[in-house]
C-alpha positions as protocol buffer text, in pm:
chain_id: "A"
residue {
  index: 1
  type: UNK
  ca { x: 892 y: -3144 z: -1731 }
}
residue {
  index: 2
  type: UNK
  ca { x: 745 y: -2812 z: -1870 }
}
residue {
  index: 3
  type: UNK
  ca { x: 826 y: -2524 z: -1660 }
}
residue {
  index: 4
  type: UNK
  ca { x: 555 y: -2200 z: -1709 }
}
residue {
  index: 5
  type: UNK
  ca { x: 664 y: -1837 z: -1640 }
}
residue {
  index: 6
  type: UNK
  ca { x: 358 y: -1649 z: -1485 }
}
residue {
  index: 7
  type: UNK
  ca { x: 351 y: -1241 z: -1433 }
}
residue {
  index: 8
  type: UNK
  ca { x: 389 y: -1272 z: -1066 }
}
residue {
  index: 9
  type: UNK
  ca { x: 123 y: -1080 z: -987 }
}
residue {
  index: 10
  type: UNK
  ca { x: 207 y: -822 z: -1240 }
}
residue {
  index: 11
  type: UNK
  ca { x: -52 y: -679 z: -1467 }
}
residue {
  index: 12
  type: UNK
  ca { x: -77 y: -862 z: -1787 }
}
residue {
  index: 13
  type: UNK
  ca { x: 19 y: -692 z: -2154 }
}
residue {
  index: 14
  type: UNK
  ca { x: -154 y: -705 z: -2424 }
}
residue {
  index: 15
  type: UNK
  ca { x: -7 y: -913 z: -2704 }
}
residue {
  index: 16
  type: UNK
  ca { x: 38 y: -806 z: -3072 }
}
residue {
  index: 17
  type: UNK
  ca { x: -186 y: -1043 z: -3308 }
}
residue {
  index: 18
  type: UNK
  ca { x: -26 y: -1267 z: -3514 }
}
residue {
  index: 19
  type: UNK
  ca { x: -45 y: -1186 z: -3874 }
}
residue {
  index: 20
  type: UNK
  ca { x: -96 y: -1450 z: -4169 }
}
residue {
  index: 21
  type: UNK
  ca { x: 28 y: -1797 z: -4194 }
}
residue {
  index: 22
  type: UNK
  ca { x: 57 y: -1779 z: -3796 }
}
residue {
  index: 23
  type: UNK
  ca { x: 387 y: -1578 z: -3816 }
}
residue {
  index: 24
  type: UNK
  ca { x: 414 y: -1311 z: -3581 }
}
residue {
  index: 25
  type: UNK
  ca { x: 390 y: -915 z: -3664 }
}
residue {
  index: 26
  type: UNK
  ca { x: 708 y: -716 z: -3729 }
}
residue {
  index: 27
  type: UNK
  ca { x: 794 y: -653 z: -3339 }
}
residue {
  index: 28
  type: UNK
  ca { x: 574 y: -916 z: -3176 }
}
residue {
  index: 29
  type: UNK
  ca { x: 611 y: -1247 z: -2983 }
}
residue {
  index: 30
  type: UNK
  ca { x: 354 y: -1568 z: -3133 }
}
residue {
  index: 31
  type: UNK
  ca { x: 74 y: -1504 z: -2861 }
}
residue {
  index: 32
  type: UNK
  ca { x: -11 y: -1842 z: -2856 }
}
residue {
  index: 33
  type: UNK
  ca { x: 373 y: -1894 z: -2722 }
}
residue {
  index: 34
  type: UNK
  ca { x: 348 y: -1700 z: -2388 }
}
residue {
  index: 35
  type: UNK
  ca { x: -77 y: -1804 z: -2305 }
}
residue {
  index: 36
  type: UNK
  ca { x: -4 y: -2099 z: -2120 }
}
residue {
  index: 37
  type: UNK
  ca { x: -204 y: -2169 z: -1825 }
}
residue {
  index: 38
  type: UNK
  ca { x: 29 y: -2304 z: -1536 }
}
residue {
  index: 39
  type: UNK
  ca { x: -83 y: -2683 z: -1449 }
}
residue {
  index: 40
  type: UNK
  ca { x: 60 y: -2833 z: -1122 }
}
residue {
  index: 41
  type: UNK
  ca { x: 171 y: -3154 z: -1192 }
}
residue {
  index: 42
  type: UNK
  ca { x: 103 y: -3457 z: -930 }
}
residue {
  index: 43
  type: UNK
  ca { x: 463 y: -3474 z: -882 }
}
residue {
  index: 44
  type: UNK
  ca { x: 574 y: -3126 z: -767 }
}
residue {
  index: 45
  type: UNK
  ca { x: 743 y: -3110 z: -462 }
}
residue {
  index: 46
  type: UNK
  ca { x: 1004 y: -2864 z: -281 }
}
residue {
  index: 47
  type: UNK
  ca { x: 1322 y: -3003 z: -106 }
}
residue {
  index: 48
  type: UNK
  ca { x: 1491 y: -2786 z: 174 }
}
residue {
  index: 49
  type: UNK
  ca { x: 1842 y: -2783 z: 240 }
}
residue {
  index: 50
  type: UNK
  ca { x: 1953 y: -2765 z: 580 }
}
residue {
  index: 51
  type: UNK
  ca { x: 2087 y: -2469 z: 543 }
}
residue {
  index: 52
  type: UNK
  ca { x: 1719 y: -2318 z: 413 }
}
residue {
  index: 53
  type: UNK
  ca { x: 1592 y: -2522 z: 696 }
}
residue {
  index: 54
  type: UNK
  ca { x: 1779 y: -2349 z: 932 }
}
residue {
  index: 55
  type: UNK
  ca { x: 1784 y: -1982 z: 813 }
}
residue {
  index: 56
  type: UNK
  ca { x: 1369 y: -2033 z: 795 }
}
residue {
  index: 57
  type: UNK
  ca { x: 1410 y: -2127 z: 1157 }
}
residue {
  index: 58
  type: UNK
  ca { x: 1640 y: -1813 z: 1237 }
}
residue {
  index: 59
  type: UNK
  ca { x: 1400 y: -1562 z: 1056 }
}
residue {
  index: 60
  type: UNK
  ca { x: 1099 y: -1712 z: 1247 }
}
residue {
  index: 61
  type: UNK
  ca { x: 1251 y: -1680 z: 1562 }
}
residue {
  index: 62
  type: UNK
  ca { x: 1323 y: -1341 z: 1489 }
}
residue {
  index: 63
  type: UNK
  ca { x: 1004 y: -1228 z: 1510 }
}
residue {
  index: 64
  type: UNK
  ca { x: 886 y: -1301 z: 1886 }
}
residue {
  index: 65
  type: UNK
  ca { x: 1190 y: -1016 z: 1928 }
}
residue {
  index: 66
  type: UNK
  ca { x: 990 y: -706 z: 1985 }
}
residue {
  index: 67
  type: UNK
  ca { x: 1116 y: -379 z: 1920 }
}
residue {
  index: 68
  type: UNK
  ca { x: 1191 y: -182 z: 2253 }
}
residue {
  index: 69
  type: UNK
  ca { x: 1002 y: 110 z: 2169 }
}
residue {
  index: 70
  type: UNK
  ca { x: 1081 y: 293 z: 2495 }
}
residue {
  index: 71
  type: UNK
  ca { x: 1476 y: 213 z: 2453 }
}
residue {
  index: 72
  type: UNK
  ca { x: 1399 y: 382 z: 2088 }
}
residue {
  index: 73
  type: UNK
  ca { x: 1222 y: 709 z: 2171 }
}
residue {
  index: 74
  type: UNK
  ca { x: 1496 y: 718 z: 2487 }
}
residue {
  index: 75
  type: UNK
  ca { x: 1769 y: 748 z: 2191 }
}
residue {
  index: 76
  type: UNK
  ca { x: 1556 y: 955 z: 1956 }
}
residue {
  index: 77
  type: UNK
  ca { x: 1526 y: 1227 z: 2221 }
}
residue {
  index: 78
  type: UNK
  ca { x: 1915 y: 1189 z: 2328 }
}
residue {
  index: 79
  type: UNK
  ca { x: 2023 y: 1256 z: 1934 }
}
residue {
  index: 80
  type: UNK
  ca { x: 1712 y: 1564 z: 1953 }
}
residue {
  index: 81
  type: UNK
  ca { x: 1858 y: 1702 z: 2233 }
}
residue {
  index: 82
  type: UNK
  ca { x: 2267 y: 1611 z: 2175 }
}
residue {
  index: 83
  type: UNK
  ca { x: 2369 y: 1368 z: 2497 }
}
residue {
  index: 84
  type: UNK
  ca { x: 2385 y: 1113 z: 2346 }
}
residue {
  index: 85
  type: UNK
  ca { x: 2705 y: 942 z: 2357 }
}
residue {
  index: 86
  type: UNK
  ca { x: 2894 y: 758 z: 2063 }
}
residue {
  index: 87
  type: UNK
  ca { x: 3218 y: 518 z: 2239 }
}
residue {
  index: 88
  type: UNK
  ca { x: 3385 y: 439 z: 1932 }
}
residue {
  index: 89
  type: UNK
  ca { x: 3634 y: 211 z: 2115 }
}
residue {
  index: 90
  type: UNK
  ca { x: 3265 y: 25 z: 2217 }
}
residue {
  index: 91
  type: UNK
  ca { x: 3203 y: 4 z: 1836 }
}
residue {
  index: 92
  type: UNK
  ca { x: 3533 y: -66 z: 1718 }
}
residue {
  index: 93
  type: UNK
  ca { x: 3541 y: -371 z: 1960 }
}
residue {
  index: 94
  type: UNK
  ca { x: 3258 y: -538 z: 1869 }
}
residue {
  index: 95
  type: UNK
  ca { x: 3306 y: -480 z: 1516 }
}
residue {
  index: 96
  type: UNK
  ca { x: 3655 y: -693 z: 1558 }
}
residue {
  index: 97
  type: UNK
  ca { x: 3450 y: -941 z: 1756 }
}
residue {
  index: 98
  type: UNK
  ca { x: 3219 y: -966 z: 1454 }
}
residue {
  index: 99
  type: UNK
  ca { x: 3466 y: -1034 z: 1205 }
}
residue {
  index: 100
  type: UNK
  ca { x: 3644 y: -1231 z: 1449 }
}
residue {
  index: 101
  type: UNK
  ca { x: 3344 y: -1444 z: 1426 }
}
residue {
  index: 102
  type: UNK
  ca { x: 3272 y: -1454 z: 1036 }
}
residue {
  index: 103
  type: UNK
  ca { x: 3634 y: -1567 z: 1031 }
}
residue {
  index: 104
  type: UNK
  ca { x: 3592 y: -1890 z: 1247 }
}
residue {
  index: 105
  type: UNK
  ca { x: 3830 y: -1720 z: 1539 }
}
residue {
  index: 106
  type: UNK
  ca { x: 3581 y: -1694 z: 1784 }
}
């Protein structure tokens, strides 16, 4: 199986000619060595994990979760005008909750 490495997307260099006998130039790659054109093979195919599965799943559902734009300007005009309120004990408790969880202690 031949694997080809394409630019991505990114702009393409120009490649130093090759100088006699088909050597390279002092500081240059073959040209002919890095001008392959990428060929899909019949065979290709992709294999998910589970775990893939199921973070594709979790980042799809994420995005029928609309950002509450009125909660957000209601807290950008609370820092503007300095009520709003930080409870650290709040923050501190569901931090411990958090790593409660990423512990397996639920």
């Amino acid at each position: 199986m031949n694997t080809t490495i394409t630019s991505n997307g990114l702009p393409v260099l120009p490649q130093a000619k090759s100088g006699q006998h088909g050597t390279a130039t002092q500081g240059s790659v073959n040209a002919n060595a890095t001008e392959a054109t990428p060929v899909a093979a019949a065979d290709d195919s992709v294999k998910l994990t589970a775990s893939a599965r199921a973070l594709h799943q979790a980042v799809q559902g994420d995005k029928g979760n609309a950002i509450d734009t009125h909660r957000v300007e209601q807290v950008r005009k609370a820092l503007a005008d300095g009520s709003y309120r930080i409870d650290a004990t709040r923050i501190a408790d569901r931090m411990i909750s958090l790593e409660n969880q990423l512990n397996g202690k639920a």
